[in-house]
C-alpha positions as YAML, in Angstrom:
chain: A
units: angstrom
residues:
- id: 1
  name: UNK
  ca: [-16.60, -18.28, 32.66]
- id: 2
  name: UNK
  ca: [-13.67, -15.82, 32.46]
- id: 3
  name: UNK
  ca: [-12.77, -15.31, 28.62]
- id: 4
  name: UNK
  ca: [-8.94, -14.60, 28.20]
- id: 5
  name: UNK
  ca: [-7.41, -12.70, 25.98]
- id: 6
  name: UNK
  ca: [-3.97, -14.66, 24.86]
- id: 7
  name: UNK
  ca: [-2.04, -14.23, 21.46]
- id: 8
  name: UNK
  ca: [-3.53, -17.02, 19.47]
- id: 9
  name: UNK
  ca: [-6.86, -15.34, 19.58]
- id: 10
  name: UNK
  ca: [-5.39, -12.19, 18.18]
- id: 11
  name: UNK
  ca: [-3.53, -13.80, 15.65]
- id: 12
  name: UNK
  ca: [-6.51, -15.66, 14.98]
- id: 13
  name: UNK
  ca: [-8.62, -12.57, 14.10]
- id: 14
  name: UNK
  ca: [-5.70, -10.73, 12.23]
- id: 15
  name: UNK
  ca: [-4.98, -13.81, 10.16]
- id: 16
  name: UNK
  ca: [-8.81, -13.56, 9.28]
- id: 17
  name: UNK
  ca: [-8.26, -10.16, 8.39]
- id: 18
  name: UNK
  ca: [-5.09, -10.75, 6.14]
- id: 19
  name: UNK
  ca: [-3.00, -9.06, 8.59]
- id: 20
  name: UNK
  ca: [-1.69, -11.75, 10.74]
- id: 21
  name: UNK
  ca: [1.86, -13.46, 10.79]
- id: 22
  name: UNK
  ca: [0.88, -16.06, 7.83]
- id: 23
  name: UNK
  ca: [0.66, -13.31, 5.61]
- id: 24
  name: UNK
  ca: [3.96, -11.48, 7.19]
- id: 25
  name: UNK
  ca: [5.63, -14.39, 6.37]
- id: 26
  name: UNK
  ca: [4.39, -14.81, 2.94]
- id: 27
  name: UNK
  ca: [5.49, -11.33, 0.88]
- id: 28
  name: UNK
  ca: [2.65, -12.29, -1.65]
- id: 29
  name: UNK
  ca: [-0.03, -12.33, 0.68]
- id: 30
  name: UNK
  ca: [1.01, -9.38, 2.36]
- id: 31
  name: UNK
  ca: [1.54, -7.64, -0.86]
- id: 32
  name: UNK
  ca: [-2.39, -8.69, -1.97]
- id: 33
  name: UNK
  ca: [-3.79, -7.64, 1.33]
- id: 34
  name: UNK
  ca: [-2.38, -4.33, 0.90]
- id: 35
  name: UNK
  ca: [-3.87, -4.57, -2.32]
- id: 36
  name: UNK
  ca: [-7.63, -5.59, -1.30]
- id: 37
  name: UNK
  ca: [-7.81, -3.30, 1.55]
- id: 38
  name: UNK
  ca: [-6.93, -0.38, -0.42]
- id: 39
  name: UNK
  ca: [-8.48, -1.48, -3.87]
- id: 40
  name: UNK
  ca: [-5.66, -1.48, -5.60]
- id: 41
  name: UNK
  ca: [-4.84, -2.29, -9.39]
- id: 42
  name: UNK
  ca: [-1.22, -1.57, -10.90]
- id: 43
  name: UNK
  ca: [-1.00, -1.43, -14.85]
- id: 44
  name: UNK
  ca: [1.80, -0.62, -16.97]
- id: 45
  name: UNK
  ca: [-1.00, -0.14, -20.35]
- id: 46
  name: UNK
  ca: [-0.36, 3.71, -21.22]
- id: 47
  name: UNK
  ca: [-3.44, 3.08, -22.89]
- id: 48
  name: UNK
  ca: [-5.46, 2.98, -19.60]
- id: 49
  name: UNK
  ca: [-6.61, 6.00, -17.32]
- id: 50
  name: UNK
  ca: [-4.98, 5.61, -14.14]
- id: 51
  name: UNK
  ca: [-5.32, 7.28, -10.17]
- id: 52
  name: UNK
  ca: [-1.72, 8.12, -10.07]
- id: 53
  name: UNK
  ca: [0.88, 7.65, -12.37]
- id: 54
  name: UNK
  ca: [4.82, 6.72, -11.77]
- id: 55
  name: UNK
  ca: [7.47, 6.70, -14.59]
- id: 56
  name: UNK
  ca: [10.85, 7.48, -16.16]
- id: 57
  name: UNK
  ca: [11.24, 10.09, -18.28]
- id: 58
  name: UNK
  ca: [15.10, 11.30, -20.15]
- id: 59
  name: UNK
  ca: [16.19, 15.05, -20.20]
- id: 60
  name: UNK
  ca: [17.81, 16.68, -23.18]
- id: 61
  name: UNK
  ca: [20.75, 15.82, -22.52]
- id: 62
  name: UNK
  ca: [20.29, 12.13, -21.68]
- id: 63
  name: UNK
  ca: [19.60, 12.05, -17.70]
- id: 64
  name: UNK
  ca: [16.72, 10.53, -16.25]
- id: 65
  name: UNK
  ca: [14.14, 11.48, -14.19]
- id: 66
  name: UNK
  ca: [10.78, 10.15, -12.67]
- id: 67
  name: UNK
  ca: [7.60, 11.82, -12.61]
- id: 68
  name: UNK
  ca: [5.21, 11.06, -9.80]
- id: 69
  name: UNK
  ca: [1.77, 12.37, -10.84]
- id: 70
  name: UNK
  ca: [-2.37, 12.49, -10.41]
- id: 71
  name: UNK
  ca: [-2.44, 14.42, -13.64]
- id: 72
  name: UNK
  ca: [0.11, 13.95, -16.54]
- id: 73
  name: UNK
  ca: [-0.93, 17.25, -18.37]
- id: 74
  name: UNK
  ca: [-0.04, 19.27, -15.34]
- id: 75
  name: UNK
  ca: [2.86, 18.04, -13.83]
- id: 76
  name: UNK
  ca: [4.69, 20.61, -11.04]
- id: 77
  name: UNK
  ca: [8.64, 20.27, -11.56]
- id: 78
  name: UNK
  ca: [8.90, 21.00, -7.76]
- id: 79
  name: UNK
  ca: [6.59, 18.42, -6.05]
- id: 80
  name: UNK
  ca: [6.12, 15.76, -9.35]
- id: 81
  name: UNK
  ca: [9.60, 15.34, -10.19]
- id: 82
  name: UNK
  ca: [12.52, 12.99, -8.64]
- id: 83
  name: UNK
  ca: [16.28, 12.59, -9.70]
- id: 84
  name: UNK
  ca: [16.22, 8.82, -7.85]
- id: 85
  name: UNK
  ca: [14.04, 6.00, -8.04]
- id: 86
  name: UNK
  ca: [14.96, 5.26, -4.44]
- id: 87
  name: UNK
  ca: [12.40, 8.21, -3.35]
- id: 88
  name: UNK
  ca: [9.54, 6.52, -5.32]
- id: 89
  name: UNK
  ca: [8.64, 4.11, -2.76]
- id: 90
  name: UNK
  ca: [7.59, 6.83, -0.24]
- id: 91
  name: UNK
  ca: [5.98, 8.73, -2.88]
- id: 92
  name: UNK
  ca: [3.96, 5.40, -3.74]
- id: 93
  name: UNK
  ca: [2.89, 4.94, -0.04]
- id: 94
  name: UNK
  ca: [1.62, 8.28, 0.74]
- id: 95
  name: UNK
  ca: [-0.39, 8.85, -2.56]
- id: 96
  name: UNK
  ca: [-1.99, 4.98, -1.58]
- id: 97
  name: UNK
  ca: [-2.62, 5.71, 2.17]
- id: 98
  name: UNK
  ca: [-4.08, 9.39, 1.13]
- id: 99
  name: UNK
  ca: [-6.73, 7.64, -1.80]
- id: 100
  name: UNK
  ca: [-10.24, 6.91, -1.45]
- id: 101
  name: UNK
  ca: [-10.95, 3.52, 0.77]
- id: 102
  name: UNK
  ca: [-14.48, 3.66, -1.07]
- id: 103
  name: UNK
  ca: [-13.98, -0.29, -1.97]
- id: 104
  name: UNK
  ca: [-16.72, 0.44, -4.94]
- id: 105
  name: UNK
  ca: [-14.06, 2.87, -6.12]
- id: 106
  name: UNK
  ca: [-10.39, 1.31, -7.39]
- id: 107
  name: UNK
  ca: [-7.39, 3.10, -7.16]
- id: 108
  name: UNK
  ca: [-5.45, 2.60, -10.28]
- id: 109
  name: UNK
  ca: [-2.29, 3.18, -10.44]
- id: 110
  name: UNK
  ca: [0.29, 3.27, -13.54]
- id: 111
  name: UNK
  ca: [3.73, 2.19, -12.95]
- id: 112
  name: UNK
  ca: [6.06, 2.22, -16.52]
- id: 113
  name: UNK
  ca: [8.31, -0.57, -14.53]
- id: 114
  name: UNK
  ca: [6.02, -3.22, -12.61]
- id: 115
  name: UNK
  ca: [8.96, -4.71, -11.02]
- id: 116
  name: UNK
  ca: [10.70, -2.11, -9.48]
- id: 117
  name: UNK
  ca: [11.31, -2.89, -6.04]
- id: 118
  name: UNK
  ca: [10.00, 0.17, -4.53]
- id: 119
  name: UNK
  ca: [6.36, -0.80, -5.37]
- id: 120
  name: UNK
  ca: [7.06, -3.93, -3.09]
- id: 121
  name: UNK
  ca: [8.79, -1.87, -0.44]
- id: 122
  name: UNK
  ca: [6.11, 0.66, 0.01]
- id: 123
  name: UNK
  ca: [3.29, -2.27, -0.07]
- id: 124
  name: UNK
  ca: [5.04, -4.25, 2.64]
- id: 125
  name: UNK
  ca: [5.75, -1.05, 4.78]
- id: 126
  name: UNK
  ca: [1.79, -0.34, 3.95]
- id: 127
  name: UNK
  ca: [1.03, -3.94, 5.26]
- id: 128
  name: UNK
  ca: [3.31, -3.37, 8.63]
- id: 129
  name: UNK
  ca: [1.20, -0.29, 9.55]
- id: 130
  name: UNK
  ca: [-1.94, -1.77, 8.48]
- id: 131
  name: UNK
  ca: [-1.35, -4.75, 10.92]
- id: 132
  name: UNK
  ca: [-0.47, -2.34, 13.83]
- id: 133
  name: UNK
  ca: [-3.64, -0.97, 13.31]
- id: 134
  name: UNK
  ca: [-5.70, -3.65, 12.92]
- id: 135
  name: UNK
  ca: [-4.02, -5.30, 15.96]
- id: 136
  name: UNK
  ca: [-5.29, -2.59, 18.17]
- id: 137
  name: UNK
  ca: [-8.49, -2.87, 16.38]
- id: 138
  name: UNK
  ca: [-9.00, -6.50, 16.80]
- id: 139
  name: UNK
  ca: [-7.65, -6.19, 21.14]
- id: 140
  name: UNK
  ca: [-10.33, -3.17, 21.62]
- id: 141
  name: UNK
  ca: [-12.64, -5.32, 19.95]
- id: 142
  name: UNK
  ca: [-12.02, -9.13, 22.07]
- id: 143
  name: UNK
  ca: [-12.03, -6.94, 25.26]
- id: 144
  name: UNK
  ca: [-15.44, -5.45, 24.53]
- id: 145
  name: UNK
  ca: [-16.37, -8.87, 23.67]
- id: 146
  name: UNK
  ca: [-15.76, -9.76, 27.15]
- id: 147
  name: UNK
  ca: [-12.37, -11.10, 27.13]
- id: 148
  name: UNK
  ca: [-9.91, -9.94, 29.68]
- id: 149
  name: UNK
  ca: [-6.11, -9.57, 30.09]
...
């Protein structure tokens, strides 16, 4: 018996995964996959060592600015520093997709504003690649299983 390889079965396996069109359709879940896969925890608790930290900071003469940092005590005005909030996002998804994906190992990460909408724009753009990927994962994986196209 010929096994084929049709859509459902993909989705299937990606939906197992977290990647799959349920959790495309549902921001949350996509948002928490993003999360599990890559360990994440957000805080806004100054108190707390963090991975990475994000925040707003005022200049003399009443401007602001956001830092974008692994280390607050050494923070490089040329690569650390933003005028807009609007670049944060990016910022946010390459320091996640660079961390460790050690699951033993979280990846903290302090944001002074946990609702700013770039942390939801880089997760979902996280979660878009990650399902690409995992899509091509779970095909190479049905066809060595025996299924054919």
């Amino acid at each position: 018996m010929e096994l084929k390889l049709t859509d459902e079965i993909i989705e299937e396996r990606l939906d197992h995964l977290g990647f799959g069109h349920k959790q495309y359709n549902d921001v949350k879940q996509a948002l928490n996959s993003v999360k599990n896969h890559y360990n994440l925890k957000f805080t806004d608790d100054s108190s707390e060592k963090a991975d990475f930290y994000i925040y707003e900071e005022s200049t003399a003469d009443g401007y602001s600015l956001y830092i974008a940092t692994n280390d607050t005590n050494s923070i490089d005005i040329n690569y650390d520093v933003y005028y807009y909030d609007s670049e944060l996002g990016t910022v946010l998804e390459e320091h996640i997709k660079s961390s460790n994906l050690v699951k033993d190992n979280q990846n903290k990460i302090f944001i002074s504003d946990l609702d700013a909408s770039f942390i939801e724009d880089a997760l979902f753009q996280l979660f878009v690649n990650l399902q690409f990927e995992f899509e091509e994962i779970v095909i190479n994986k049905l066809l060595e299983e025996g299924y054919r196209e």
